[in-house]
Backbone of each chain as ProteinMPNN parsed JSONL, in Angstrom:
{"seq_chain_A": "XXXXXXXXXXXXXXXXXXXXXXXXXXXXXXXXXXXXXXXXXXXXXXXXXXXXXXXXXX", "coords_chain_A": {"N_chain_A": [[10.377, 4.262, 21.008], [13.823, 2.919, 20.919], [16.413, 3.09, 18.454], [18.377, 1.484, 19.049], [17.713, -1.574, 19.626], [18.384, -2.564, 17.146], [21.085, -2.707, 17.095], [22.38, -4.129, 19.466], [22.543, -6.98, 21.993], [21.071, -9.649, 22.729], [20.586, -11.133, 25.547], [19.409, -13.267, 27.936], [19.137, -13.929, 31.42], [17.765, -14.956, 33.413], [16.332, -17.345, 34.988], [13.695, -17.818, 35.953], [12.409, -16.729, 33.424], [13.53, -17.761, 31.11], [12.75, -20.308, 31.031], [10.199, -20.034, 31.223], [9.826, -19.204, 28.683], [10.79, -21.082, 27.369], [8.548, -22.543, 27.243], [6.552, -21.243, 26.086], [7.504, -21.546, 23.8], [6.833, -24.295, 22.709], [3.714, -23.705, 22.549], [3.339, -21.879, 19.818], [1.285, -19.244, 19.223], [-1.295, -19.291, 17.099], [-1.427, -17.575, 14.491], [-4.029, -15.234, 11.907], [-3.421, -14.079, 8.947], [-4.003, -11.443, 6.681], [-3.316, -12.224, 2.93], [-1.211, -10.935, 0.925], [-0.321, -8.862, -1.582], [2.784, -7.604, -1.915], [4.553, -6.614, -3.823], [2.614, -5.278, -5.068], [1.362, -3.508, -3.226], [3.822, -1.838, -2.555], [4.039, -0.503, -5.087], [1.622, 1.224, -5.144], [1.727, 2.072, -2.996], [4.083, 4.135, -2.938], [2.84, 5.889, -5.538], [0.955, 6.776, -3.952], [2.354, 8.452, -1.661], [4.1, 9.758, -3.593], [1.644, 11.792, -4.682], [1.351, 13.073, -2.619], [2.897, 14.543, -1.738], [3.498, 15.821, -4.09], [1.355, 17.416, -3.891], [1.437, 18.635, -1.22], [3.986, 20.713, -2.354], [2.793, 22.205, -3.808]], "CA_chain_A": [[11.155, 3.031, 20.849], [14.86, 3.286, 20.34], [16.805, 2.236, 17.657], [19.445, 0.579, 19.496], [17.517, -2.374, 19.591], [19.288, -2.753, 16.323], [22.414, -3.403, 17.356], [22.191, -4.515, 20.662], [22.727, -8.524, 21.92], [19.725, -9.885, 23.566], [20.823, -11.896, 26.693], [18.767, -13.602, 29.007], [19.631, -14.784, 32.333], [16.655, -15.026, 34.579], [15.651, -18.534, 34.767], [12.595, -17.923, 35.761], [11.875, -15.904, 32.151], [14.127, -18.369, 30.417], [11.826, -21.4, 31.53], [8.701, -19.431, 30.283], [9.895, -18.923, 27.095], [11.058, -22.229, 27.021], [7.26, -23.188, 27.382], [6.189, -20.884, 25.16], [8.109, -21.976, 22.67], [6.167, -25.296, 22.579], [2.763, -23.732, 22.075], [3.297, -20.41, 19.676], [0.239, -18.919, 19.097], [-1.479, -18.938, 15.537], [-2.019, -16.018, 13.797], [-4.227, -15.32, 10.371], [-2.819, -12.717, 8.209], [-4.002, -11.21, 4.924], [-2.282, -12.154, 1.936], [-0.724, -9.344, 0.628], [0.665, -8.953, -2.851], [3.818, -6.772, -1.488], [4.684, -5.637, -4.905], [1.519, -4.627, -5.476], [1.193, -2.797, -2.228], [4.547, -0.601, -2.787], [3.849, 0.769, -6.222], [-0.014, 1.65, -4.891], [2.153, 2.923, -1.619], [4.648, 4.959, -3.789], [1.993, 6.811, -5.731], [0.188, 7.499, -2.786], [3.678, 9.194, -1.105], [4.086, 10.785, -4.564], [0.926, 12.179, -5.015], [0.818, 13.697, -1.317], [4.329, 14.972, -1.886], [3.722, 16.819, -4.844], [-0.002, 18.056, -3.473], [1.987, 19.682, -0.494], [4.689, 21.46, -2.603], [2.344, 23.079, -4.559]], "C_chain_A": [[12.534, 3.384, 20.294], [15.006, 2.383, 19.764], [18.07, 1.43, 18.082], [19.393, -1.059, 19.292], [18.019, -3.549, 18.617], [20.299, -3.392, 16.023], [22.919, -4.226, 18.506], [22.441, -6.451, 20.641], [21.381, -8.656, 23.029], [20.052, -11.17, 24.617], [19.714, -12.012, 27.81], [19.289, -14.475, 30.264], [18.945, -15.126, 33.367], [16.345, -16.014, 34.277], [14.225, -19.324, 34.684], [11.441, -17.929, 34.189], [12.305, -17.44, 31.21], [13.11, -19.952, 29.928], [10.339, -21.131, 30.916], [8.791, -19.529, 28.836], [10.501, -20.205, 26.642], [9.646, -23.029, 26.416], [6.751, -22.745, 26.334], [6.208, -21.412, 23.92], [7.352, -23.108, 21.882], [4.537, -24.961, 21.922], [2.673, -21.588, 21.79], [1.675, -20.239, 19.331], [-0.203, -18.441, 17.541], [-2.496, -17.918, 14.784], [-2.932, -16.048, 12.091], [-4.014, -14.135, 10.431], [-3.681, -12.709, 6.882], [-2.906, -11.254, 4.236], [-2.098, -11.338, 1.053], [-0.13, -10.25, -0.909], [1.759, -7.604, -2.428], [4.111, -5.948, -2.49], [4.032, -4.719, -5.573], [1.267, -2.887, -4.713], [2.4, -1.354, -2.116], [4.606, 0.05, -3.895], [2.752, 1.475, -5.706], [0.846, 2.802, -3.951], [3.101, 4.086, -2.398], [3.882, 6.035, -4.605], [1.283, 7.245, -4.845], [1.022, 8.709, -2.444], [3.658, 10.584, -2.473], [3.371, 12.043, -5.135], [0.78, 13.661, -3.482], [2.149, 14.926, -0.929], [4.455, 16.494, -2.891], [2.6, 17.561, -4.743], [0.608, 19.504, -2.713], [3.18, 20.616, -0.812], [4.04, 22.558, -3.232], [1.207, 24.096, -3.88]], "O_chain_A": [[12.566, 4.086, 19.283], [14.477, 1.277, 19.879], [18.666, 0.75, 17.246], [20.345, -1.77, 18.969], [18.117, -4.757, 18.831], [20.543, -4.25, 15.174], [23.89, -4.968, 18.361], [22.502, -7.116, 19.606], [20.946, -7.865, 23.866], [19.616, -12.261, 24.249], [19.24, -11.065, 28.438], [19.795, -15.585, 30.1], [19.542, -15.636, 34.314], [15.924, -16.032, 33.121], [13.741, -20.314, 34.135], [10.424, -18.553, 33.885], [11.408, -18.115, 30.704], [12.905, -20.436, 28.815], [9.598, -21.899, 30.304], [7.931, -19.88, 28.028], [10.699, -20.329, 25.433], [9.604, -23.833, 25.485], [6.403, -23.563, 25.482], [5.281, -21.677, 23.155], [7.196, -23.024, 20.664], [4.077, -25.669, 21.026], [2.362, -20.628, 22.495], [0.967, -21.238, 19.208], [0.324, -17.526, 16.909], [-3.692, -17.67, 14.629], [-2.52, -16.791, 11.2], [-4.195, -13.299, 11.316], [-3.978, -13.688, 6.198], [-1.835, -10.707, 4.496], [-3.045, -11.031, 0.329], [0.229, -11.388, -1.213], [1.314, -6.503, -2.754], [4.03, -4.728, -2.344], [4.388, -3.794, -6.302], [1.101, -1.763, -5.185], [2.094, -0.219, -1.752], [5.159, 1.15, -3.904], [2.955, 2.681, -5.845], [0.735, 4.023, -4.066], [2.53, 5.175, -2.343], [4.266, 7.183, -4.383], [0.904, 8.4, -5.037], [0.651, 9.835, -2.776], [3.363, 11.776, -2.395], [3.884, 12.978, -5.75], [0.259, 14.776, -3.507], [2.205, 15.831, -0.096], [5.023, 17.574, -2.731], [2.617, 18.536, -5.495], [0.522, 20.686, -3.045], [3.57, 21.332, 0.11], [4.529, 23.687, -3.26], [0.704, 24.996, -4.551]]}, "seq_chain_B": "XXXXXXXXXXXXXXXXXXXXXXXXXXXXXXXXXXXXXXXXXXXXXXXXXXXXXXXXXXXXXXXXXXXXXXXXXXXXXXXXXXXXXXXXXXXXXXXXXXXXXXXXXXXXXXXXXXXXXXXXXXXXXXXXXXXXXXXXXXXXXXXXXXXXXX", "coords_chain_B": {"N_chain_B": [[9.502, 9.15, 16.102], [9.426, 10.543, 13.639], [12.043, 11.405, 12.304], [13.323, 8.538, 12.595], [12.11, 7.986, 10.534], [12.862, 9.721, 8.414], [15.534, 9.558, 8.246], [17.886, 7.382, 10.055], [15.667, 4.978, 8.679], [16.107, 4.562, 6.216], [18.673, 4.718, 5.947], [19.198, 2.015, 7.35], [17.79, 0.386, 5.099], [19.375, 0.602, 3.058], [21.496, -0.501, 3.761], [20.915, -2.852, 4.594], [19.917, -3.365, 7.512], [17.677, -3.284, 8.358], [14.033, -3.404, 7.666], [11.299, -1.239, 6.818], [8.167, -0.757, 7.201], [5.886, 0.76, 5.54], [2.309, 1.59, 6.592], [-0.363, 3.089, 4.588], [-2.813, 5.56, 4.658], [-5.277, 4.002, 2.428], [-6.787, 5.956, 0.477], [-6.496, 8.652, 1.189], [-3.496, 8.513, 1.914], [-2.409, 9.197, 3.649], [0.178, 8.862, 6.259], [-0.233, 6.164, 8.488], [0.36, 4.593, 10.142], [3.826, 3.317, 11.448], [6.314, 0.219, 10.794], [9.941, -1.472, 11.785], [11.439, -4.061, 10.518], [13.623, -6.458, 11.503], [16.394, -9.498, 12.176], [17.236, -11.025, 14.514], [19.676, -13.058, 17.172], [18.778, -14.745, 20.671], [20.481, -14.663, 23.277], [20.088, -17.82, 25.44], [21.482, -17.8, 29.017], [21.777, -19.944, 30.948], [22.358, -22.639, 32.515], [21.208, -24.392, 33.515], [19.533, -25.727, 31.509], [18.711, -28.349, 29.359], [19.82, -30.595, 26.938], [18.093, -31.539, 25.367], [15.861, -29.725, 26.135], [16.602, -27.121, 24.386], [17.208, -28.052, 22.012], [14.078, -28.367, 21.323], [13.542, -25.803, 21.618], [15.137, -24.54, 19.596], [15.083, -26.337, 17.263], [16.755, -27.623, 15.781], [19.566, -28.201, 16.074], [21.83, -29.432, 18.454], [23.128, -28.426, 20.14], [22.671, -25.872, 20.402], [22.521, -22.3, 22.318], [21.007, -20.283, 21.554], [18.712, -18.862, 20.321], [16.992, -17.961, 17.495], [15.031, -15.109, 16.4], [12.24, -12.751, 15.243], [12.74, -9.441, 14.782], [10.491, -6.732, 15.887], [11.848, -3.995, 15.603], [11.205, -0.889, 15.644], [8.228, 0.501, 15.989], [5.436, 1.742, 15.525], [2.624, 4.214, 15.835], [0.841, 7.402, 13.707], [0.399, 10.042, 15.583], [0.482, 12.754, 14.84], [-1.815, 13.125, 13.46], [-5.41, 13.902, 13.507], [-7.351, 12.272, 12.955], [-6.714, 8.543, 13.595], [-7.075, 5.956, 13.66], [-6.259, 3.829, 13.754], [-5.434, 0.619, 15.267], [-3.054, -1.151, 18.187], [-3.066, -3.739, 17.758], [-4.172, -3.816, 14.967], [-2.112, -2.752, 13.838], [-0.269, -4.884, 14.16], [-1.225, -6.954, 13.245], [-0.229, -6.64, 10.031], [2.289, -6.671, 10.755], [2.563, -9.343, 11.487], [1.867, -10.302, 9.35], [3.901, -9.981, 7.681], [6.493, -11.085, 8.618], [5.303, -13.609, 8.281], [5.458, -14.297, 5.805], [8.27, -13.947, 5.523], [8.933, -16.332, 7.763], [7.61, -18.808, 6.261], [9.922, -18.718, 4.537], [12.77, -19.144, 5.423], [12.202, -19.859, 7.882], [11.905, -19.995, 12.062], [10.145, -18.429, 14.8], [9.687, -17.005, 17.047], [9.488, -13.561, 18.099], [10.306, -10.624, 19.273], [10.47, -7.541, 21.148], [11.234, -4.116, 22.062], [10.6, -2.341, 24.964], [9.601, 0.762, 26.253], [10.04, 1.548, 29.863], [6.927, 1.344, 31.006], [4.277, 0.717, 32.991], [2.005, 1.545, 31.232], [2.247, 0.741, 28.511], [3.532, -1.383, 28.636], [1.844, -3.391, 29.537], [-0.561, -3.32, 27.737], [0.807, -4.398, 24.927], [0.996, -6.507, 26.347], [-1.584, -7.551, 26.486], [-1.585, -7.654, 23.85], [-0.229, -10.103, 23.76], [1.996, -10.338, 23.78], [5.259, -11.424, 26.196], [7.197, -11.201, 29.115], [10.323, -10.889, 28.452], [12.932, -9.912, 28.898], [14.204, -7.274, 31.865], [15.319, -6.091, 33.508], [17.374, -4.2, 35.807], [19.627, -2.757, 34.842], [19.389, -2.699, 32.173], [17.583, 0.189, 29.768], [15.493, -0.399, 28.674], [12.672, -2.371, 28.152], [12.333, -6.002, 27.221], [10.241, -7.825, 25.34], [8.571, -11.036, 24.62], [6.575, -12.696, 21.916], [5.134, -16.034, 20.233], [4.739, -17.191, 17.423], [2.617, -19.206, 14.785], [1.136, -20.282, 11.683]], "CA_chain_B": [[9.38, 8.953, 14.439], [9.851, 11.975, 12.266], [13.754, 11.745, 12.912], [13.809, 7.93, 12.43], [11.554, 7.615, 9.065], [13.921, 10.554, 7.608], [17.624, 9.494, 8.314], [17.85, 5.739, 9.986], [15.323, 3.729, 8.114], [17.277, 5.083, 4.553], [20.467, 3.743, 6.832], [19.099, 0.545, 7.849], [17.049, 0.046, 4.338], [20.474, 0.382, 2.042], [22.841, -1.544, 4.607], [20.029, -4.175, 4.849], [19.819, -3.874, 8.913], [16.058, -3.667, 8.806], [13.325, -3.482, 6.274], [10.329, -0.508, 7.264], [7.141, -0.741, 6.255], [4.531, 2.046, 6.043], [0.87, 1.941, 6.586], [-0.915, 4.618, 4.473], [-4.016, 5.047, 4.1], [-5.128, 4.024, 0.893], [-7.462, 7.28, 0.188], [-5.919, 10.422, 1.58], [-2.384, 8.311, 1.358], [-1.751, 9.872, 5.245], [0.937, 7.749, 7.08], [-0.993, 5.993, 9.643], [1.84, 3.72, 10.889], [5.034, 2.179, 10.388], [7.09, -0.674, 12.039], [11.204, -1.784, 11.244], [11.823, -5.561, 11.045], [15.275, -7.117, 11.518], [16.348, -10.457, 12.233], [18.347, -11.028, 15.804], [19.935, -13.507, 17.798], [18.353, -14.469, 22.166], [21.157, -16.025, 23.852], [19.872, -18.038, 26.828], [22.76, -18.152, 29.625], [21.379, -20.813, 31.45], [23.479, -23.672, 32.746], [20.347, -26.035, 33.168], [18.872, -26.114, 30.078], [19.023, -29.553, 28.925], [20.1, -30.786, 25.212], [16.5, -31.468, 24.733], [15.249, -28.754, 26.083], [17.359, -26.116, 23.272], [16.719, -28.93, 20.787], [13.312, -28.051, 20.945], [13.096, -24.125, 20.771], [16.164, -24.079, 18.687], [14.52, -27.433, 16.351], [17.66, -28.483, 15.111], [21.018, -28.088, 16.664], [21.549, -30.077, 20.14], [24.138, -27.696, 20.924], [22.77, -24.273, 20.047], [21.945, -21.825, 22.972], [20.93, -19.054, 20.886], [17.05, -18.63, 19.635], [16.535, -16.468, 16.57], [13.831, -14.709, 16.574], [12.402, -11.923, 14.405], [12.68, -8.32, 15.377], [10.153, -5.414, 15.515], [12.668, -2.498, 16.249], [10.36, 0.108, 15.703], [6.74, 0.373, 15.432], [4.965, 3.19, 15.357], [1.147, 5.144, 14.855], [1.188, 8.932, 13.545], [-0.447, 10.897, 16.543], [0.124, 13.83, 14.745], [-3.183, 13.113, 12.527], [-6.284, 14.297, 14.39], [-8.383, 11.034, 13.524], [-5.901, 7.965, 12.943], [-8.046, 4.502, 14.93], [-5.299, 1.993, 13.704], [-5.21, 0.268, 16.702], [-1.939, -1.663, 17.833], [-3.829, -4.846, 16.768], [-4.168, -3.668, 13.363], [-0.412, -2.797, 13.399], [0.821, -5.91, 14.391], [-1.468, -8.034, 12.044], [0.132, -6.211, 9.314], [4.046, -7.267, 11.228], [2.794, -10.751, 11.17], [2.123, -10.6, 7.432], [5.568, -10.201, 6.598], [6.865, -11.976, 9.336], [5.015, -15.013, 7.793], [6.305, -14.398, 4.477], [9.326, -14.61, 6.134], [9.028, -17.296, 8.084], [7.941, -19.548, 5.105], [11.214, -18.438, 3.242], [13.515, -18.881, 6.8], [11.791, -20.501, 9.372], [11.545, -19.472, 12.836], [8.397, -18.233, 15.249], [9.561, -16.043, 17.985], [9.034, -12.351, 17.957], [10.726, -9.263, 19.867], [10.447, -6.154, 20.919], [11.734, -3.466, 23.481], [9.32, -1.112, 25.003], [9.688, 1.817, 27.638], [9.0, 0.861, 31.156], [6.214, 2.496, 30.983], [3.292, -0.027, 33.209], [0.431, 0.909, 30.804], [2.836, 0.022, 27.322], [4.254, -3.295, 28.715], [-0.368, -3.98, 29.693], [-0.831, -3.045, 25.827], [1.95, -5.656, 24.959], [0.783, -8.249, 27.041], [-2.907, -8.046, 25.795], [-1.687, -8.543, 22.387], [0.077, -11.716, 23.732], [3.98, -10.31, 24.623], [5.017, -11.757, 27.569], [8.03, -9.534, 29.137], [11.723, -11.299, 28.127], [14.427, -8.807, 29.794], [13.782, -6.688, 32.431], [16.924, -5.525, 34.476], [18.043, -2.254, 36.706], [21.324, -2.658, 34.03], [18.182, -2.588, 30.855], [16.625, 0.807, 30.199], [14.012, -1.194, 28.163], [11.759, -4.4, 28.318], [12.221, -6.668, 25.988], [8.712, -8.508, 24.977], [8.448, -11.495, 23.141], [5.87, -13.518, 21.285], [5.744, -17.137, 19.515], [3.729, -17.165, 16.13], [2.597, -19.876, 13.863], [0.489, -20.143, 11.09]], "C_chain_B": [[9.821, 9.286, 13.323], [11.16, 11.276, 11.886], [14.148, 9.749, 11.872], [13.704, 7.534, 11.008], [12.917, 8.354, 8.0], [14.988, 10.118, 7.627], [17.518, 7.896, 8.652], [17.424, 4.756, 9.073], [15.929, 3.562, 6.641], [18.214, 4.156, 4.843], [19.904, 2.464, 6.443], [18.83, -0.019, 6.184], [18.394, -0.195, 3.514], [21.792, -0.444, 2.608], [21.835, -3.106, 4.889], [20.189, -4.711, 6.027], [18.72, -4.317, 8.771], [15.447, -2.826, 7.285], [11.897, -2.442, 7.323], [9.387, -0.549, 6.426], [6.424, 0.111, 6.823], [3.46, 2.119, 6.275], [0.136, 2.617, 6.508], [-2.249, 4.286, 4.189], [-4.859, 5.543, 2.893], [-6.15, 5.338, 0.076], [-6.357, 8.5, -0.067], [-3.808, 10.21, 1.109], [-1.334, 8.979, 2.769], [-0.982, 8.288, 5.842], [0.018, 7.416, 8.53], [-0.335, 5.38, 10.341], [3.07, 3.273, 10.392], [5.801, 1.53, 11.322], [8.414, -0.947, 10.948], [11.645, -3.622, 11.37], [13.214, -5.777, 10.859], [15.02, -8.734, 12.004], [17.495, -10.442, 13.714], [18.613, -12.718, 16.626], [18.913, -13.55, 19.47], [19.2, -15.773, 22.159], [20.331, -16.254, 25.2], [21.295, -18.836, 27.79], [21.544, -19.107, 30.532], [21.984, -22.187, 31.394], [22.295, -25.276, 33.211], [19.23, -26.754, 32.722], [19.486, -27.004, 29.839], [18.839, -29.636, 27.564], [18.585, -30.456, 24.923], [15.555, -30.343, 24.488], [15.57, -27.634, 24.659], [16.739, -27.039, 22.404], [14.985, -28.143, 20.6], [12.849, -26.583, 20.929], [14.174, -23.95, 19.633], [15.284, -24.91, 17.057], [15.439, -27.939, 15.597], [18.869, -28.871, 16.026], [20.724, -28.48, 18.071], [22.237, -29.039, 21.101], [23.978, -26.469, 21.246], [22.376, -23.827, 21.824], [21.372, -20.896, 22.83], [19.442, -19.444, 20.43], [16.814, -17.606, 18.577], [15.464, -16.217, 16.69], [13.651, -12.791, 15.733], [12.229, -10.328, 15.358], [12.089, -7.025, 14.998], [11.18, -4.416, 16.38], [12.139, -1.225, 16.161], [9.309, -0.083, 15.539], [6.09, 1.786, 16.069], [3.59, 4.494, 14.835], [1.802, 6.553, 14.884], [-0.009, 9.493, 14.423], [-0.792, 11.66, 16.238], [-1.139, 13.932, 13.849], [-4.589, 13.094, 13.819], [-7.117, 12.856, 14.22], [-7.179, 9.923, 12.68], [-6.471, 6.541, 14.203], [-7.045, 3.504, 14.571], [-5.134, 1.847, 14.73], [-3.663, -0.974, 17.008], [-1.946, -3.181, 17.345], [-3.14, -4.953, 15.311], [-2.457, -3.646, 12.878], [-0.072, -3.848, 13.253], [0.47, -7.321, 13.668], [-0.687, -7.708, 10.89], [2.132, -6.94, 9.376], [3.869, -8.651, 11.094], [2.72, -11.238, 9.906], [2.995, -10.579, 6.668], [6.143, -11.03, 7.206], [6.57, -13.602, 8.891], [5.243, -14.985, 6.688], [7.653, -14.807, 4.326], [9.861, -15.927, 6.469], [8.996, -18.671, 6.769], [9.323, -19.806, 4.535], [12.385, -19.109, 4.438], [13.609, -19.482, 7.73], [11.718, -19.357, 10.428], [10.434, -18.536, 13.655], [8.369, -17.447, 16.622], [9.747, -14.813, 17.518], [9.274, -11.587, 19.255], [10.443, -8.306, 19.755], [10.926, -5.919, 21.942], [10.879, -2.167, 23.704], [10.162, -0.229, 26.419], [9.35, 1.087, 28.967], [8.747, 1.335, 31.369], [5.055, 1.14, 31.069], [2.401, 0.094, 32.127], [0.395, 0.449, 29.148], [2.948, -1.237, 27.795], [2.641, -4.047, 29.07], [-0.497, -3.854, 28.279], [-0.09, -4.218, 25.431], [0.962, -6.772, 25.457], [-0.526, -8.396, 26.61], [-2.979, -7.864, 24.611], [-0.816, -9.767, 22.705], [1.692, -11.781, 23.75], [3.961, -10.838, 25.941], [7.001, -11.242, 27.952], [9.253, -10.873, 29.453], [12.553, -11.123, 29.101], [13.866, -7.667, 30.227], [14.488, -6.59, 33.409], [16.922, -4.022, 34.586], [19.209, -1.824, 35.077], [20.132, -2.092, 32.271], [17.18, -1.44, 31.007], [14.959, 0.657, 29.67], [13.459, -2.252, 28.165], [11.819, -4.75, 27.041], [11.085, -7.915, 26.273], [8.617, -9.826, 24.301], [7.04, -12.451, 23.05], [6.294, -14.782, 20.272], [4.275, -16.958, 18.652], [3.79, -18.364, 15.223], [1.554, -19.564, 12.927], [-0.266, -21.297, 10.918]], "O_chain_B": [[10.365, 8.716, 12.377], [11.073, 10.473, 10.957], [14.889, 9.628, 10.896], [14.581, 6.998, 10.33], [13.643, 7.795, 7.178], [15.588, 10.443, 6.603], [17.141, 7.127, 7.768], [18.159, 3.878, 8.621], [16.15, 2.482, 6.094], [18.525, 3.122, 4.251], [20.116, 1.923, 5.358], [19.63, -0.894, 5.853], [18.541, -1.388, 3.25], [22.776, -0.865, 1.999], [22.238, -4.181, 5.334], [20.473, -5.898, 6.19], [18.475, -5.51, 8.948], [15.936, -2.133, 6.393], [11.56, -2.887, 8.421], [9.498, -0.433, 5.206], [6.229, 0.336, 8.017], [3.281, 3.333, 6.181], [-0.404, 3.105, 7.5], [-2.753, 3.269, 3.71], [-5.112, 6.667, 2.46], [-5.981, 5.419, -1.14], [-5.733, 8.992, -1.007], [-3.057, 10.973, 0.502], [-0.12, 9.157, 2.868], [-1.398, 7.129, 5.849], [-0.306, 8.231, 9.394], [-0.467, 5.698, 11.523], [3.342, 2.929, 9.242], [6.027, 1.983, 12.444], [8.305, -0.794, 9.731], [12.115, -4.158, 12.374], [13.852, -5.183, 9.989], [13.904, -9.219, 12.189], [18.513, -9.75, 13.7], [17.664, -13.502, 16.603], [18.265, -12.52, 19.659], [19.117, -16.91, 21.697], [19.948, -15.342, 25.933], [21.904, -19.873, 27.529], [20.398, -18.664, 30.611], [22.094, -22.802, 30.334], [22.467, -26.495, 33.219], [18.466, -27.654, 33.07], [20.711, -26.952, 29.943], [17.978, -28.998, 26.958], [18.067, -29.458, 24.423], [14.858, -30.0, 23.533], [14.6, -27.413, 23.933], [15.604, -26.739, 22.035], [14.832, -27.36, 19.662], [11.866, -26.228, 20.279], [13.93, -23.124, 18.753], [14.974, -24.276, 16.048], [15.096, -28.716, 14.705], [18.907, -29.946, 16.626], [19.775, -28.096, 18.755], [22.056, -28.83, 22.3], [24.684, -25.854, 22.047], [22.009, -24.716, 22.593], [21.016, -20.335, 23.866], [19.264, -20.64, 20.203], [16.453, -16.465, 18.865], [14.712, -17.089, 17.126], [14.519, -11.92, 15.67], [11.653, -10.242, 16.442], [12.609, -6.254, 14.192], [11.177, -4.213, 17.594], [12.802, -0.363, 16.738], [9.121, -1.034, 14.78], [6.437, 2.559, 16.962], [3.589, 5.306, 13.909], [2.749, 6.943, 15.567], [-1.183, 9.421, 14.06], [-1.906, 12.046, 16.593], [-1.421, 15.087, 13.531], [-4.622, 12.359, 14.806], [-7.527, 12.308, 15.244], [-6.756, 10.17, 11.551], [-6.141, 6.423, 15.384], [-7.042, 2.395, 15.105], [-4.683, 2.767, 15.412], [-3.267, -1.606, 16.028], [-1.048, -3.716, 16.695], [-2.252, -5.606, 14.764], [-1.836, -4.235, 11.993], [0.52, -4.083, 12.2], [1.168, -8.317, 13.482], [-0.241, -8.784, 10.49], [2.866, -7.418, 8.511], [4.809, -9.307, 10.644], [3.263, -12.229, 9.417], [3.104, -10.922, 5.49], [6.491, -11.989, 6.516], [7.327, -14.554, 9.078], [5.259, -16.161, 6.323], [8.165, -15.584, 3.52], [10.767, -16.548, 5.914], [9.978, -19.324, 6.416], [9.747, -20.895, 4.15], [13.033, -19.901, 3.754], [14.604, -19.739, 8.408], [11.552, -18.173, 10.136], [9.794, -17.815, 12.889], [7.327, -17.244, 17.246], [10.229, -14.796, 16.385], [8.576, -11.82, 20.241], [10.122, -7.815, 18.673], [11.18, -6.763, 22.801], [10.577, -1.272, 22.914], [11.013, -0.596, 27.229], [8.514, 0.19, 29.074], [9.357, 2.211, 31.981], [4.745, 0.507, 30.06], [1.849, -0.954, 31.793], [-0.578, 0.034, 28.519], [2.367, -2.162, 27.227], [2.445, -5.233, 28.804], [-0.507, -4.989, 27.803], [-0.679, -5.24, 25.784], [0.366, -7.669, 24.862], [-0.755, -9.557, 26.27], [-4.068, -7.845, 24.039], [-0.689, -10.529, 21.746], [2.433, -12.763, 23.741], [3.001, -10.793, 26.709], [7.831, -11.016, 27.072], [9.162, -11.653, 30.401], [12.878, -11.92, 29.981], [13.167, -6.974, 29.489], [14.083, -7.212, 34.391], [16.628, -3.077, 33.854], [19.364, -0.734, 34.527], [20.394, -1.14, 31.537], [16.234, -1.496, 31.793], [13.879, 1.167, 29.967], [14.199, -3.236, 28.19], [11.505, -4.125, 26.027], [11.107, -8.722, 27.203], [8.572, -9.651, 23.083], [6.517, -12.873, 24.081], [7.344, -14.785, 19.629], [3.145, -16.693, 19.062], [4.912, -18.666, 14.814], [0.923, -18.547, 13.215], [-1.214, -21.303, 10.132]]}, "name": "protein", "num_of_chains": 2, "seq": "XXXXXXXXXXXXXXXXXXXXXXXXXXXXXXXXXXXXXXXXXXXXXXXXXXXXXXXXXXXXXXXXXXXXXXXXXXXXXXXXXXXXXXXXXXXXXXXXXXXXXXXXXXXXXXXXXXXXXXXXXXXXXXXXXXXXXXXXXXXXXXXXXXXXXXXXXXXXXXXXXXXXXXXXXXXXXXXXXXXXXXXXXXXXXXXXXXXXXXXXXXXXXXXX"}
C-alpha cells in the first residue's frame, strides 16, 4: 500500500460508482467494536516494544 | 512496511498527517499488524447530483460536493513472523474502534482505502464489505470504500 494515498485528492467521476455510493451512503453498515481504553493500551503497548527492544540488544 | 513504520509514520505522527496504530501481541509483544488513519476529502464531479441527493451523504450543507470520509492509508500484517493468524477481519475491527471514537468526537461514516490491482486483494476487500470507488487506466490503485455506523 503506498503512502501517497496521503496526499493525494480523491476524485470521482464515474457516475455509475458515484450513484452507488450515493446508495450506500443511505444504508452504512453497523459495526460492533471493543471498547478500548487507548491510554491504557499504549503504555501496556510501550512496555511491550520496550521490553522486546531491550531483550534483542542484549 | 519495515521502511514505512521506521521513517514516515514518525513523519506523519509529529506533523499530525496520520495517526498509526500497532497490533502487538500482548505475550511475546511481536508486531502482528499495523494500520495509518488520516482524515480526507471525496469530491464527487457529477453534474446530476441533486441538492438533495449531497444533502444527504454530505447531512448538512445543500451545496457541498465533497464527502469526508476517514482514511486507512496503510494497513498492514507482519508476514515476516512464521505463525501470525490475525486475519484482515481482526485488523479492521480494531480500524473501526478508533474510527468510532472518532466518529463520536467528528462525525462522519465513510471509509477509504487504496489497494493494488491485484483481483484476489480488491475479492478480500469486497468480502469485508469495500465496494471499489476509483478505478481508472490514469489510477495505479483502487480506491475501496465502506459506510460504518454504530
Amino acid at each position: 500500500m503506498a503512502t501517497t494515498s496521503f496526499d493525494k485528492s480523491f476524485i470521482v467521476t464515474n457516475e455509475e460508482r458515484i450513484e452507488k455510493f450515493r446508495r450506500a451512503a443511505a444504508t452504512p453498515r453497523k459495526v460492533v467494536v471493543k471498547r478500548r481504553n487507548y491510554e491504557s493500551d499504549r503504555s501496556k503497548g510501550i512496555q511491550l516494544l520496550a521490553q522486546r527492544l531491550s531483550s534483542s540488544v542484549t | 512496511m519495515e521502511s514505512f513504520l521506521r521513517s514516515k509514520s514518525v513523519r506523519f505522527e509529529q506533523s499530525d498527517v496520520a495517526r498509526t496504530y500497532l497490533i502487538l501481541d500482548a505475550a511475546s509483544g511481536d508486531l502482528l499488524a499495523y494500520f495509518s488513519l488520516s482524515f480526507k476529502e471525496i469530491s464527487l464531479e457529477h453534474s446530476k447530483i441533486s441538492r438533495t441527493q449531497v444533502k444527504r451523504l454530505d447531512g448538512i450543507s445543500k451545496n457541498a460536493d465533497c464527502v469526508r470520509a476517514y482514511l486507512i492509508g496503510q494497513i498492514g500484517k507482519n508476514f515476516t513472523l512464521s505463525q501470525n493468524n490475525i486475519s484482515l477481519k481482526l485488523i479492521l475491527d480494531e480500524v473501526y474502534g478508533v474510527i468510532q471514537e472518532a466518529r463520536a468526537l467528528i462525525g462522519s461514516r465513510a471509509v477509504i482505502l487504496e489497494c493494488e490491482k491485484n483481483d484476489k486483494l480488491i475479492a478480500l476487500y469486497q468480502a469485508n464489505h469495500f465496494d471499489i470507488l476509483i478505478d481508472s487506466d490514469e489510477e495505479s490503485l483502487v480506491t475501496m470504500y465502506t459506510y460504518i455506523s454504530d
